[in-house]
C-alpha positions, 0 to 999 in steps of 0.5 A: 524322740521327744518333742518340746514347744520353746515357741508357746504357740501352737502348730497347726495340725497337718491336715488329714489325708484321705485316700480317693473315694472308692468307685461303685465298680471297685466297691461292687468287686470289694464286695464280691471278693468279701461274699467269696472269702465269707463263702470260702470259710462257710465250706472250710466249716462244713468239711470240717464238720464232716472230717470230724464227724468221720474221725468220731465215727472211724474212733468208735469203730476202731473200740469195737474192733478193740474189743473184738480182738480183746474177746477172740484172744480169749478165745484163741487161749481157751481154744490153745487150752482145748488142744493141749488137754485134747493131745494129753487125753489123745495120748491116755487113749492110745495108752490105753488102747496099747494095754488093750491090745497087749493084755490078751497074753498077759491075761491068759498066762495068768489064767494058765497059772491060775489054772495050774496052781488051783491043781496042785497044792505045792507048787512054787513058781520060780521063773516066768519068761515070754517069746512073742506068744510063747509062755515057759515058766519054771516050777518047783513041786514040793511033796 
């Protein structure tokens, strides 16, 4: 709302009203509870502080911790790898270790038809046939 002087004079002014004076006991505890509060934010600043410090601290931990974990999954793959080529080449040996055991019979059958064949010049092998550790074989004499 506006306000518009139709008189032409002028109003005396309210006088300013002013609250009663503190005392020196009300400015001694205004004063105390101001130093209390400015020592409450001084603490409040340094745990702050401190937080941060940890949490920087905890963050770098956790990195190391990530590249730890980055290194030992390369690790545990290479280790993975290891394993499969250590079951294929498990496997060969004991292939190789069956074709051992198994080859005594085989090779002394050939040694025996090696031996008869060098003896006889017409000689034709027809059949050959194995029963556990007996050997027959066939054979055709031409003259």
């Amino acid at each position: 709302m506006i306000r518009i002087n139709l008189l032409g004079q002028t109003r005396p002014r309210a006088a300013r009203r002013r609250g009663p004076m503190m005392t020196p006991a009300q400015r001694c505890r205004w004063f105390s509870w101001a130093r209390a509060q400015r020592w409450a934010c001084w603490r409040c600043f340094l745990l702050y502080l401190s937080w941060q410090k940890q949490l920087s601290e905890e963050n770098t931990r956790i990195k190391q911790l990530q590249a730890q974990k980055a290194d030992l999954e390369q690790v545990k793959q290479q280790v993975d790898t290891f394993e499969a080529q250590k079951k294929i080449l498990t496997q060969r040996v004991a292939t190789i270790e069956q074709l051992q055991r198994d080859r005594t019979g085989a090779q002394e059958l050939l040694d025996e038809i090696a031996s008869t064949v060098s003896r006889t010049e017409n000689l034709w092998l027809i059949t050959m046939t194995r029963k556990g550790t007996i050997f027959r074989w066939r054979e055709l004499r031409r003259r």
